[in-house]
C-alpha positions as CSV (number, residue, x, y, z in Angstrom):
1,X,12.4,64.6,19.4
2,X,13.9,64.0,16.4
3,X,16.9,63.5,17.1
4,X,16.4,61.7,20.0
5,X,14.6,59.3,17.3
6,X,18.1,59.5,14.9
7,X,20.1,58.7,18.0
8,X,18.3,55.5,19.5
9,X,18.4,54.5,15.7
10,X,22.2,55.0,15.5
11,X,22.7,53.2,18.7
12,X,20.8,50.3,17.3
13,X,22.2,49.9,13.9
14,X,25.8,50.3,16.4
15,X,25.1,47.5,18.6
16,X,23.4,45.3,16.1
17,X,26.9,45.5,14.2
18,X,28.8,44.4,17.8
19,X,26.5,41.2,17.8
20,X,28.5,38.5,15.8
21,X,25.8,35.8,15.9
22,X,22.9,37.8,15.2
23,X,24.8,39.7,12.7
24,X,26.0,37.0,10.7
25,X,23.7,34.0,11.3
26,X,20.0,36.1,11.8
27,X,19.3,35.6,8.1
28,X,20.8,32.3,7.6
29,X,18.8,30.5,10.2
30,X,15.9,29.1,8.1
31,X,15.0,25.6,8.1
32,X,13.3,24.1,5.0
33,X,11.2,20.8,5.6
34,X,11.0,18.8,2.3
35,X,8.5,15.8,2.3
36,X,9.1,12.7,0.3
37,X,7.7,12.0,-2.0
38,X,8.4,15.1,-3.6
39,X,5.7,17.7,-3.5
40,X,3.0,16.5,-1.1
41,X,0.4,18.2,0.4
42,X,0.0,17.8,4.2
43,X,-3.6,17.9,5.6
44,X,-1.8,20.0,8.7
45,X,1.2,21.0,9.8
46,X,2.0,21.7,13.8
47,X,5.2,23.8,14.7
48,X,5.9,23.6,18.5
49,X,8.5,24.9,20.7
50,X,7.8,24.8,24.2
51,X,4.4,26.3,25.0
52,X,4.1,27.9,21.9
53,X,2.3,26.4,18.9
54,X,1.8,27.4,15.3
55,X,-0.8,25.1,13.1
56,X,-1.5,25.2,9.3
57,X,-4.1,23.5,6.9
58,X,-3.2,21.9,3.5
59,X,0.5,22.5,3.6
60,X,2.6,21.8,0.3
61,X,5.8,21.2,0.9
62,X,8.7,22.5,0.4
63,X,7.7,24.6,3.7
64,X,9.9,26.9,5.9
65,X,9.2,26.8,9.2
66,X,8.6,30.2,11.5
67,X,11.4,32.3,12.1
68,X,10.0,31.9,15.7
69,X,10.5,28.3,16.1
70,X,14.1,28.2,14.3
71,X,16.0,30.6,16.9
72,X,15.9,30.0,20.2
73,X,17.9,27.1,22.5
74,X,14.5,25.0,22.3
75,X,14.2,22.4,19.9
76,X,11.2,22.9,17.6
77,X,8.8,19.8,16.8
78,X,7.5,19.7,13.6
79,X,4.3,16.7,12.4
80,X,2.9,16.5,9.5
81,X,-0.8,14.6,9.2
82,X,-1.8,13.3,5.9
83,X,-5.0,10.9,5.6
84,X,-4.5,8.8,8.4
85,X,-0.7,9.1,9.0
86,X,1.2,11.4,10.7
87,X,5.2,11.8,11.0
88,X,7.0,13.9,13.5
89,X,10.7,15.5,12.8
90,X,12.6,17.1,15.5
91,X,14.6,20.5,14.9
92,X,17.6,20.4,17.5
93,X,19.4,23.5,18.1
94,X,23.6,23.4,18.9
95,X,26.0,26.3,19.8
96,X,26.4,29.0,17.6
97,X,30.4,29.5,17.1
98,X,29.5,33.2,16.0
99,X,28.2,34.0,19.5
100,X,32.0,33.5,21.0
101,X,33.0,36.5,18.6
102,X,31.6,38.6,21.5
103,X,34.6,38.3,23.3
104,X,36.9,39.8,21.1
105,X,34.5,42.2,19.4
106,X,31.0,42.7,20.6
107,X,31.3,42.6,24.3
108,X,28.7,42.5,26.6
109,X,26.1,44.1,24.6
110,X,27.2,42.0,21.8
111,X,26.4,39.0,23.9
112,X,23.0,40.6,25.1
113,X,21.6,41.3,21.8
114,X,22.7,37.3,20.4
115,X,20.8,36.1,23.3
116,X,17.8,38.0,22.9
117,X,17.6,37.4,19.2
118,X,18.5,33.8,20.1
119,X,20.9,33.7,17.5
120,X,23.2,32.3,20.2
121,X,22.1,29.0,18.7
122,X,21.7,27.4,15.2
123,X,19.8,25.0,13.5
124,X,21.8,21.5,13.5
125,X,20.5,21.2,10.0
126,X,18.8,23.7,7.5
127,X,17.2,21.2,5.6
128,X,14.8,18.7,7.0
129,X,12.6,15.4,5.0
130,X,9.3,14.4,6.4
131,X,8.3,11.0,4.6
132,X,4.1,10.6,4.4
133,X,4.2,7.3,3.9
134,X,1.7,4.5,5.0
135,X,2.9,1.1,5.3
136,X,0.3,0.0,2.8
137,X,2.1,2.4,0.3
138,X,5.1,0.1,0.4
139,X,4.6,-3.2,-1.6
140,X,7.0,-6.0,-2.9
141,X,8.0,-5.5,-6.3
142,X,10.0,-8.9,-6.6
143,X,13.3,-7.2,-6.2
144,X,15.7,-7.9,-4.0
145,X,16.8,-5.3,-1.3
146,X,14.3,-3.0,-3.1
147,X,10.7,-1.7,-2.1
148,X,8.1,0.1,-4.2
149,X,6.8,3.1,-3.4
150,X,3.6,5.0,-4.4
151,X,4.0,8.6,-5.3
152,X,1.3,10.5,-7.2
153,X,0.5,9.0,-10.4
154,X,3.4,6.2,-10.4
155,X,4.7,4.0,-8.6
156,X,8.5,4.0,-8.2
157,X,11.0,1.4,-6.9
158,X,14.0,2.4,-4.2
159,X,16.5,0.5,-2.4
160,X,15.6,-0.3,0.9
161,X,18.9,1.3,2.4
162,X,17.9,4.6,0.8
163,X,14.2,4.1,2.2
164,X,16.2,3.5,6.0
165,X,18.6,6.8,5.3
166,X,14.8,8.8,4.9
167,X,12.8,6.9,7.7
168,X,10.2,5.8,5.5
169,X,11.1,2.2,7.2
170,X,13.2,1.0,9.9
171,X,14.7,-2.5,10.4
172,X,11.4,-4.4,11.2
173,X,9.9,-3.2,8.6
174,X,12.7,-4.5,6.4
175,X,12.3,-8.1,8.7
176,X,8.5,-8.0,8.1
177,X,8.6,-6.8,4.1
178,X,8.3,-9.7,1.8
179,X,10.2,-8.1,-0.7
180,X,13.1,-9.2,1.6
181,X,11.7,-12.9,2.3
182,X,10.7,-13.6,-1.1
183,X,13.1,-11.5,-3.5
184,X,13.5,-13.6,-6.9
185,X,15.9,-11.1,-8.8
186,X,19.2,-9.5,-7.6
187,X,19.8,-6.0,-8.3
188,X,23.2,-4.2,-8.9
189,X,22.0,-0.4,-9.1
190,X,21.4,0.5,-5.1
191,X,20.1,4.6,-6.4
192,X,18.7,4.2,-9.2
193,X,14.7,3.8,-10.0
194,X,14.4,0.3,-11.5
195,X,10.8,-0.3,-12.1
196,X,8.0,2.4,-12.6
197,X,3.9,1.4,-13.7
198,X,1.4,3.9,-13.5
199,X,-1.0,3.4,-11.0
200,X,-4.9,3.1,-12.5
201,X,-8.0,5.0,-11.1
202,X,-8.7,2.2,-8.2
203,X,-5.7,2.4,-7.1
204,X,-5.4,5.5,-5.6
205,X,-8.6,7.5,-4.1
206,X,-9.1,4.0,-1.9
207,X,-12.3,5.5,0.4
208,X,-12.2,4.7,4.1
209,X,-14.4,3.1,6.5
210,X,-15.1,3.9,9.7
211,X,-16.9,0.8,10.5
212,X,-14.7,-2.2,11.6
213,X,-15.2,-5.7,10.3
214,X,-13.9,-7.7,13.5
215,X,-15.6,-10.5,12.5
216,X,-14.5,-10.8,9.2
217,X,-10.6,-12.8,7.8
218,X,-9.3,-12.7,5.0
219,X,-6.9,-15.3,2.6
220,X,-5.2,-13.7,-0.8
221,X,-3.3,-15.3,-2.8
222,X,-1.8,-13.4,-5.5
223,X,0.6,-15.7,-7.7
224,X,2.6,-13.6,-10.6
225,X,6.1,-15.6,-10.9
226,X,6.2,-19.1,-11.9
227,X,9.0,-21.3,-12.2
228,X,7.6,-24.0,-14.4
229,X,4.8,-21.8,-16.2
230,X,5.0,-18.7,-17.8
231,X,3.8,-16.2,-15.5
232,X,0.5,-14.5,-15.0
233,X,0.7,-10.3,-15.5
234,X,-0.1,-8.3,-12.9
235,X,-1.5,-10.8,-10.5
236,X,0.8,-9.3,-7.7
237,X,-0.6,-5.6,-8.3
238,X,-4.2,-7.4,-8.0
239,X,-3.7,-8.9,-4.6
240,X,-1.8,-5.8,-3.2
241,X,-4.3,-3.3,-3.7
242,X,-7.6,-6.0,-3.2
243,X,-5.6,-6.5,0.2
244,X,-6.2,-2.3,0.9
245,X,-9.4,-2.3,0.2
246,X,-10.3,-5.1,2.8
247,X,-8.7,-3.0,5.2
248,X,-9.2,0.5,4.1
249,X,-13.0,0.2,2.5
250,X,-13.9,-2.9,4.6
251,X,-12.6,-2.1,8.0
252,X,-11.1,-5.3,8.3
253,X,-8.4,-5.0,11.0
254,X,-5.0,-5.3,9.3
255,X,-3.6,-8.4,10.9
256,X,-6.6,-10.2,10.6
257,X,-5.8,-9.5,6.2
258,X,-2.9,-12.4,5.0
259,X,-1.7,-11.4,2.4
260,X,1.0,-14.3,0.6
261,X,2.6,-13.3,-2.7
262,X,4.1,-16.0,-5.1
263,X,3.1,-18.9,-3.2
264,X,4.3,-22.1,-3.5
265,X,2.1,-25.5,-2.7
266,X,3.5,-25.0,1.2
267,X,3.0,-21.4,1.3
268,X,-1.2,-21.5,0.2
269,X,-1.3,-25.0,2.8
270,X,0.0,-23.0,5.3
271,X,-2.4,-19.8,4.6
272,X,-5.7,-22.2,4.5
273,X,-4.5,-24.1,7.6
274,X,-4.4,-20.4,9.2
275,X,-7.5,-19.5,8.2
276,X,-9.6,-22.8,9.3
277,X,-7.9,-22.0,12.4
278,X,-9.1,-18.7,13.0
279,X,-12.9,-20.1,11.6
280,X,-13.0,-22.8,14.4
281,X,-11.2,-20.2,17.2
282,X,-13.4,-16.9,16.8
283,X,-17.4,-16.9,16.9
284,X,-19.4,-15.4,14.3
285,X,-16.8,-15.3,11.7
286,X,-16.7,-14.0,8.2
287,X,-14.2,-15.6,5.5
288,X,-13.0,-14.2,2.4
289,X,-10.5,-16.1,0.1
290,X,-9.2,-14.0,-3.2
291,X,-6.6,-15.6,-5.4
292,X,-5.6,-14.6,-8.6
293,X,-3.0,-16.9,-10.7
294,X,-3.3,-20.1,-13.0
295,X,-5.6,-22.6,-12.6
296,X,-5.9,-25.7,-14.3
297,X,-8.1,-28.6,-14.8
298,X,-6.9,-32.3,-14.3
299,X,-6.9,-34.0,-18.1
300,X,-8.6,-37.3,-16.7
301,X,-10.9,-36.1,-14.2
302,X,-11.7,-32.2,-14.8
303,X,-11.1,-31.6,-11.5
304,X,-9.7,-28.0,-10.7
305,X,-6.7,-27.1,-9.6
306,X,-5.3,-24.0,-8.5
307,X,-1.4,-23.9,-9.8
308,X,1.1,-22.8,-6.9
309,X,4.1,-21.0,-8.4
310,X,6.7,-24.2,-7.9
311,X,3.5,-26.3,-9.3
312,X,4.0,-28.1,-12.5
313,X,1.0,-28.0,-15.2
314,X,1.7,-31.5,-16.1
315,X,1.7,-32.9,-12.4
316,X,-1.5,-32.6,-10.4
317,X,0.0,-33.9,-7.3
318,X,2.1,-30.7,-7.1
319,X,-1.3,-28.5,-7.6
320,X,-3.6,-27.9,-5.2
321,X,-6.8,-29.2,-5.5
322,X,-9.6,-26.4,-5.6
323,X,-12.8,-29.1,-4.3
324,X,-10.1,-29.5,-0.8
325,X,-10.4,-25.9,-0.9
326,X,-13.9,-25.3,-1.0
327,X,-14.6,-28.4,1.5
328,X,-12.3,-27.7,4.0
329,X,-13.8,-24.3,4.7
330,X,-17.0,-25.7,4.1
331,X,-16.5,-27.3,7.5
332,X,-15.5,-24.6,9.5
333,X,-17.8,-22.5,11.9
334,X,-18.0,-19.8,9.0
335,X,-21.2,-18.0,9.0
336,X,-19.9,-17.5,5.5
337,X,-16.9,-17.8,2.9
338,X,-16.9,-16.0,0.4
339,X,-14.2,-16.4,-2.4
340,X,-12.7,-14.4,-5.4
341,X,-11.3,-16.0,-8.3
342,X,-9.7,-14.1,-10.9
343,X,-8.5,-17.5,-13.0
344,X,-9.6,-19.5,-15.4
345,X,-9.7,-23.2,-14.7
346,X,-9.5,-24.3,-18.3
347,X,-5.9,-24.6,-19.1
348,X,-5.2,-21.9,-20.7
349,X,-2.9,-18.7,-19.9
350,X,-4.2,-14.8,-19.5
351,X,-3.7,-14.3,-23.2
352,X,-5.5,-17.3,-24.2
353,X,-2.6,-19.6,-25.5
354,X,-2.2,-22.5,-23.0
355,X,-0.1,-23.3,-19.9
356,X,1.4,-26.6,-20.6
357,X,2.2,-26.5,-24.3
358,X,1.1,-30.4,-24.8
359,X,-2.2,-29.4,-24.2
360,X,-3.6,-28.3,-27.7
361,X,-7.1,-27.3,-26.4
362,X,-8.5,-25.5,-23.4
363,X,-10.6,-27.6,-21.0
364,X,-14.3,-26.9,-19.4
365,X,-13.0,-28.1,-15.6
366,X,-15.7,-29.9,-14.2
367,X,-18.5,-28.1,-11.6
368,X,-16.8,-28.3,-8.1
369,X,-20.0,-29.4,-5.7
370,X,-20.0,-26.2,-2.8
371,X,-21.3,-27.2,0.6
372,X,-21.4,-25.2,4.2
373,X,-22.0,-21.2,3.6
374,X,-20.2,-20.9,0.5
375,X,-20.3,-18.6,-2.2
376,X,-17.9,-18.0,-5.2
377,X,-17.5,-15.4,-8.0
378,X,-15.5,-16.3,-10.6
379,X,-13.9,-14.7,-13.4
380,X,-15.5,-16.8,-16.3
381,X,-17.8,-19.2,-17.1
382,X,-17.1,-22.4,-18.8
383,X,-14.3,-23.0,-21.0
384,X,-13.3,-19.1,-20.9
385,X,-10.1,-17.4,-20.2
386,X,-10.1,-14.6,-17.5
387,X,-8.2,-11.9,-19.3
388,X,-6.0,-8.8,-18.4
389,X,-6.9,-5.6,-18.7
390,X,-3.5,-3.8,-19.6
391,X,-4.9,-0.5,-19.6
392,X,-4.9,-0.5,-16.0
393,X,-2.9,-2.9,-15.0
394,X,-4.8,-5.1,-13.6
395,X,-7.0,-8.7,-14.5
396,X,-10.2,-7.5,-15.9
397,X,-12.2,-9.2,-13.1
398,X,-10.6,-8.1,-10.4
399,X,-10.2,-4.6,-11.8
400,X,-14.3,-4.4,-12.0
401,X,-14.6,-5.5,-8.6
402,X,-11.9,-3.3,-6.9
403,X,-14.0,-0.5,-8.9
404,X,-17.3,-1.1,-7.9
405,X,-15.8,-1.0,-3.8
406,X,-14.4,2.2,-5.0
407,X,-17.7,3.4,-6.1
408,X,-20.1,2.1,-3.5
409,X,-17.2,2.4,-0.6
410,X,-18.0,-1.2,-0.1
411,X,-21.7,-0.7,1.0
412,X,-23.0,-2.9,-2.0
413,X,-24.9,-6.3,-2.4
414,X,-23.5,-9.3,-3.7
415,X,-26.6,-9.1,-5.9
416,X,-25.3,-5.6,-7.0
417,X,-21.8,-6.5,-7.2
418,X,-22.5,-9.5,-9.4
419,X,-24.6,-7.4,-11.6
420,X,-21.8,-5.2,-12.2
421,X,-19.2,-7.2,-12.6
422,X,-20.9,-9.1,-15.3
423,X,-21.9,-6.1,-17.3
424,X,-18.8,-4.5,-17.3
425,X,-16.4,-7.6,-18.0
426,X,-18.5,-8.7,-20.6
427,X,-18.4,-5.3,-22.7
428,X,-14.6,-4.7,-22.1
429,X,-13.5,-8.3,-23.0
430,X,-15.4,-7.7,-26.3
431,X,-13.9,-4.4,-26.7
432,X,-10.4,-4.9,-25.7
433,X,-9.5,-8.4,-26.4
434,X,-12.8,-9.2,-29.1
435,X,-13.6,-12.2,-27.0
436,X,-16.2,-13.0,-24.1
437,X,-15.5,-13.3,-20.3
438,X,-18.1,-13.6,-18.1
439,X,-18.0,-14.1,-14.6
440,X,-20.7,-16.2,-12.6
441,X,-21.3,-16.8,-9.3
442,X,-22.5,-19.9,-7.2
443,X,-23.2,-20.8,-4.2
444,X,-23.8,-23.8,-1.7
445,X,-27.8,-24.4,-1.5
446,X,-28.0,-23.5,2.3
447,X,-27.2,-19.7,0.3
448,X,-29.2,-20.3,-2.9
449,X,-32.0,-18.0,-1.4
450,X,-30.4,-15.5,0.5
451,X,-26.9,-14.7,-1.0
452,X,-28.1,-11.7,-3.0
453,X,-28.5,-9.4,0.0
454,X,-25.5,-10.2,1.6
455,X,-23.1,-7.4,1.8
456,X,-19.2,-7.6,2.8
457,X,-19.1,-5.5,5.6
């Protein structure tokens, strides 16, 4: 018996040396899948090949795929799913040269034992990249031919062709990105990381909603680049992430959410005009308007204005007025509009010095008169500045109220939203910037009795 064992053994070890392919490629064969960014963590992983199906839980990658599913003529299909994304790579096989060794060396049994082990084939590649990317992870960072992207703690810009190369984005996405229709800055370093910022707490950890908002549209406006005024600090990171929050934590259906960064006067007529469209077109609807930017209030009148970025502080005809704002919506079919305004109408810049040098004091802008089903919180109160908070990277206001949607997962009064906006401005702007800031709210009086119950989704 033993010997018959020692002989079978022999024969093995004899005709595993006569199979070139096996012999020479069988350890080789393994295919690494890499994610980008570096170092995620997958919620699954599926490996298929054929009828045959191999499934993982909380995957970091780098990961090497089944021995299994990398031999063999079949291709093997790899997705990965993280949150509510999922990508799919493809593992094509091609002819093994090895296998054709046979002929002169291995023979029949050669070719016998390549097929079985089906090392007749190889990999095409060894190393794959899976991007977990979601669209709203990609945001304009004002450079041209370059995209940000979010990864882990920072946020990291890359050149679009090197973003196309991966298949984090494709050309429509390129067509659709602003960062292509509204680049401001030429770049002359296509590999290299450009611009980095460290993402705060509320913006990562964004809950999700299963609830849908169908009802509800929404207008931001998030100006940051000026070219007559200096510009206002981190307004574009404000609107980005307020924009994923109405349709992560609000459910509001992604196209109905219009987004338009670094707007001029044409750019915001053109948003409202869409809006008051979609008010008059759909029944029951929902508006909410965020901007974030300068605001200023006419010298004679004290009438505000809301400062697109090719406006001029010392022209009001090339502002737009904020009363048109609030009465054109005002006339809409809205059951209500609700608006967000991280600005100060007073004149004066984020840091408290003022936009249009001539003027040598801030401004109280007189009280605009809301009609319809309007209500509006605003970053300050009389002749206040609305501050950043540089800490996070954010305006203070709009930081507190992306924060408290983070807390509650949106399910929160306007009452309670209000209250904690309030609070928490108040003590940070002492704290941080030893000045007060403190937000208000008002409303039309058809809402003066019933706006502190309403909710935003």
């Amino acid at each position: 018996m033993k010997k018959t064992i020692n002989l079978l053994l022999v024969i093995t070890i004899i005709l595993g040396m006569i199979s070139c392919a096996t012999l020479t490629y069988g350890n080789k064969g393994k295919v690494t899948i890499y994610s980008y960014p570096d170092n995620v963590k997958a919620d699954k992983l599926t490996v298929s090949k054929g009828k045959r199906t191999h499934s993982e839980t909380n995957v970091y990658f780098p990961y090497v795929i089944p021995k299994r599913f990398s031999k063999g003529a079949k291709s093997a299909n790899v997705i990965a799913y993280k949150d509510n994304t999922s990508k799919r790579i493809t593992v094509n096989k091609t002819f093994n040269g090895w296998f054709a060794g046979n002929i002169l060396i291995g023979g029949i049994f050669g070719m016998a034992i390549d097929l079985a082990s089906g090392c007749f084939v190889k990999p095409e590649k060894n190393n794959y990249t899976i991007a977990l990317l979601e669209q709203q992870q990609l945001y304009n960072n004002n450079n041209n031919n370059q995209i940000a992207v979010q990864e882990k703690d920072t946020e990291k810009t890359y050149s679009i062709e090197e973003l196309q190369a991966l298949g984090v984005i494709n050309n429509k996405t390129q067509q659709d990105s602003q960062t292509a229709q509204q680049a401001q800055t030429q770049t002359t370093d296509n590999k290299s990381v450009v611009t980095e910022r460290i993402l705060s707490d509320v913006d990562k950890d964004i809950p999700l909603s299963n609830m849908k908002s169908e009802n509800t549209f929404v207008l931001i406006i998030a100006n940051e680049n000026y070219e007559f005024v200096d510009d206002v600090e981190f307004a574009l990171n404000d609107g980005n992430t307020f924009k994923e929050y109405c349709i992560k934590t609000l459910g509001v259906p992604e196209k109905q959410v219009w987004l338009y960064e670094n707007a001029s006067y044409g750019i915001i007529n053109s948003g409202v005009s869409k809006m008051i469209q979609a008010m008059n077109l759909f029944d029951n609807t929902n508006a909410i308007i965020y901007y974030c930017g300068h605001g200023i209030p006419d010298e004679k009148t004290g009438d505000a204005y809301i400062i697109p970025t090719d406006g001029n502080g010392k022209d009001m005809a090339t502002c737009y007025s904020l009363n048109t704002l609030y009465n054109t919506f005002s006339q809409t079919n809205a059951l209500n509009v609700t608006y967000f305004m991280d600005a100060c109408f007073t004149g004066a810049k984020k840091d408290g010095s003022m936009i249009v040098a001539a003027r040598g004091v801030a401004r109280e802008p007189k009280k605009e008169t809301l009609s319809g089903n309007t209500i509006v919180f605003s970053a300050t109160s009389a002749d206040e500045t609305a501050m950043t908070f540089k800490e996070k990277q954010h305006g203070l206001f709009t930081y507190y109220l992306l924060k408290k949607l983070q807390e509650t997962k949106g399910n929160v009064t306007y009452e309670e939203l209000y209250n904690y906006i309030l609070d928490k401005v108040k003590r940070e702007s002492f704290l941080t910037n030893d000045k007060l800031q403190t937000p208000m709210v008002a409303t039309s009086p058809s809402m003066q009795d019933n706006w502190k119950n309403k909710t935003l989704k």
